[in-house]
Every structure is written in C-alpha cells, then in structure tokens.
C-alpha positions in Angstrom: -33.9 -8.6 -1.6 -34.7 -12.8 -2.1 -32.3 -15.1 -2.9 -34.1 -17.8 -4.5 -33.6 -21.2 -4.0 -32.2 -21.9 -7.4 -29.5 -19.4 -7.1 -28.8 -20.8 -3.3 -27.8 -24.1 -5.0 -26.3 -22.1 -7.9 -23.7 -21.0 -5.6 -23.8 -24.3 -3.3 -22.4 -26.3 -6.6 -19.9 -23.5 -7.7 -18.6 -24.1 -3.9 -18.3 -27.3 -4.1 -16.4 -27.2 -7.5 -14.0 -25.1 -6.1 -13.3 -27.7 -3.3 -12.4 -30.2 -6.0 -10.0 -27.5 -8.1 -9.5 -29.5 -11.3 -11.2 -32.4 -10.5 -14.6 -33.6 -12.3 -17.5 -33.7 -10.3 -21.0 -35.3 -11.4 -24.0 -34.3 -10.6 -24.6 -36.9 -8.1 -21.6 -36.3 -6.2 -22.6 -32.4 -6.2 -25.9 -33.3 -5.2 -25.4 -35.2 -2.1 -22.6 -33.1 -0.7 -24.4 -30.2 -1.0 -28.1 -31.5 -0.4 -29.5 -30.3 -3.5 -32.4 -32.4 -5.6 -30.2 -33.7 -8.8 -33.1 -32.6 -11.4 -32.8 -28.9 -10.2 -29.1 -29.6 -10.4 -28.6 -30.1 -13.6 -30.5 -27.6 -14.6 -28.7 -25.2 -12.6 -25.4 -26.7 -13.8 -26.4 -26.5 -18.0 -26.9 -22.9 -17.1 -23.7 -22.2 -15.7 -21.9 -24.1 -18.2 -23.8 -21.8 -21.2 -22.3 -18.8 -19.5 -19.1 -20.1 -19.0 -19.0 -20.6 -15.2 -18.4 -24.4 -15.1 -17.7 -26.8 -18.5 -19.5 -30.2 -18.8 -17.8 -33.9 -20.1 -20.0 -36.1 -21.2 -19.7 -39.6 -21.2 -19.3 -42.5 -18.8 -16.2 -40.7 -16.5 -18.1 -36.8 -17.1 -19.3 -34.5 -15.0 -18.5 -30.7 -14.0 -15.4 -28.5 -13.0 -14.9 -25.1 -12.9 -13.8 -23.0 -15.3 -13.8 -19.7 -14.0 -11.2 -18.2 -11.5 -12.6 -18.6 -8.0 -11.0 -15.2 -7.2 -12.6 -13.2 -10.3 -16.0 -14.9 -10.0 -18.2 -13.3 -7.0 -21.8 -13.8 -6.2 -23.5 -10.9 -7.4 -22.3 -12.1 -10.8 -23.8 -15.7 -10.0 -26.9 -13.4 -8.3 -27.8 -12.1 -11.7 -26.8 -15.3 -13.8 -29.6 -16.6 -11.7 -32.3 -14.8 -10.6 -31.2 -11.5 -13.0 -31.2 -8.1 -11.3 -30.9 -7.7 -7.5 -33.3 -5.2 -5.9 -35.5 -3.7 -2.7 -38.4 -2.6 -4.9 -38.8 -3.2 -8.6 -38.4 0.3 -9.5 -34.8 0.6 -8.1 -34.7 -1.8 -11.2 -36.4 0.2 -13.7 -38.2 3.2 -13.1 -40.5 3.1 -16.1 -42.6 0.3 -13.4 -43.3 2.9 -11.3 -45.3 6.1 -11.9 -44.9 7.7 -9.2 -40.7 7.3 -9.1 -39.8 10.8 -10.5 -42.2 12.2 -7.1 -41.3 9.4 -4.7 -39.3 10.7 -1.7 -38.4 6.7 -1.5 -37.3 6.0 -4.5 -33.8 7.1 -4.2 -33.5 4.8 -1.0 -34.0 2.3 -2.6 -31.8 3.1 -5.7 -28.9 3.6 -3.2 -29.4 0.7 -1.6 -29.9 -1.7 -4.5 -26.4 -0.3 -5.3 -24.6 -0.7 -1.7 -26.1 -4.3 -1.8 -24.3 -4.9 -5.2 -21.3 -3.3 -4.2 -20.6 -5.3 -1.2 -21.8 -8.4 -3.3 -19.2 -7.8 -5.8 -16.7 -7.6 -2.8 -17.3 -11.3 -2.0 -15.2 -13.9 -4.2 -15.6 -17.4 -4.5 -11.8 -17.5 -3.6 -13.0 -15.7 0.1 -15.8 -18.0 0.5 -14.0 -21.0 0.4 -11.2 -19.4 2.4 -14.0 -19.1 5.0 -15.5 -22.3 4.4 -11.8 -23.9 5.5 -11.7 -21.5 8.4 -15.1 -22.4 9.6 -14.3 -26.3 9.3 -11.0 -25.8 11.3 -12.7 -24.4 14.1 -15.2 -27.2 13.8 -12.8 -29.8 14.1 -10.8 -28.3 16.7 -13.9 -27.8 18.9 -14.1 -31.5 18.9 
C-alpha cells in the first residue's frame, strides 16, 4: 500500500482545520503551516469541499473550515476520497485483473490483508489524531 502525496496533504489540511475548529482558514495559511505547495492545495481542498469534508467562503475574508465531525471522519474515508481503493496487489481490488486469482494460493493474503489494513484505518479518527498531535506537542515543549 502507497499513500500518495496528494492524499498526505489531504489529510495534512483536514488536520490543520480541525486545529482551527470553526475558524476559516485560507489556503495560504493551510499552506504554510503545513508545508504544502498552495496550487496542489487548492485542488485538494475543491475536492474535499465537493464531497462534503470541508465548505469554502469566497470572497475577500473566505477560506476553508471543516464541516465534518473530527470524530466520525477517519482516514481510510479521506484514503479513498483521494487515491480511491487501498490495496497490496490490484487484484485484492478486483479479481477480474487477475487471471490467475481463482488458482492463486496468494490471492487470499492479500484480500485479508487489504481488509485488516482498512479496518484498523477506519479505527483512526481525526478526533484521535489531533488528540495525538496535542500529546506529541506537550511532550515537545516539556522537553525543552
């Protein structure tokens, strides 16, 4: 399994918009706090807002905030928003692109894995990342 770079600031920006709660955020704010080139950005972010992840204000004071729950959003749903279906081998995905799956011995292995990897990925909530995130900076700052 890859994550691409497109879904790596995918989930980047939806971190950083649930920092800011309720709080706009434009592009260029997104894109230096999170180091990620503002034309990929914004395409990434028109994509989430068509699906409902983020909403968009135009206009001299717009930008981006979150619409979804952080606790009912998790990153196999951003995964596959992104990049579309997770998998080992293409024919974990669809079985028809592989003659040989009905006689593979390794075909199941990778079935079962492409569904263990979804199942823990559906496990991890935005609301848990950012939990972590706060943990992780704590322990940062009281290293210091």
């Amino acid at each position: 399994m890859f994550i691409t770079r497109k879904t790596d600031y995918a989930i980047r920006s939806i971190l950083y918009l649930c920092e800011k709660k309720d709080k706009i955020a434009d592009v260029n704010e997104i894109s230096r706090k999170k180091l990620i080139p503002k034309i990929f950005l914004a395409k990434i972010l028109q994509k989430l807002s068509k699906k409902g992840i983020v909403k968009s204000l135009k206009g001299r004071k717009g930008g981006f905030y979150l619409v979804k729950d952080p606790s009912k959003l998790n990153l196999m749903e951003i995964i596959e928003l992104i990049q579309g279906p997770i998998s080992i081998n293409l024919c974990a995905v669809d079985k028809r692109k592989c003659k040989l799956s009905n006689i593979c011995s390794v075909h199941p292995v990778w079935v079962e894995m492409r569904k263990d990897i979804e199942k823990e990925l559906r496990k991890i909530s935005f609301k848990k990342l950012i939990e972590k995130e706060k943990e992780l900076k704590r322990r940062k700052s009281w290293l210091k």
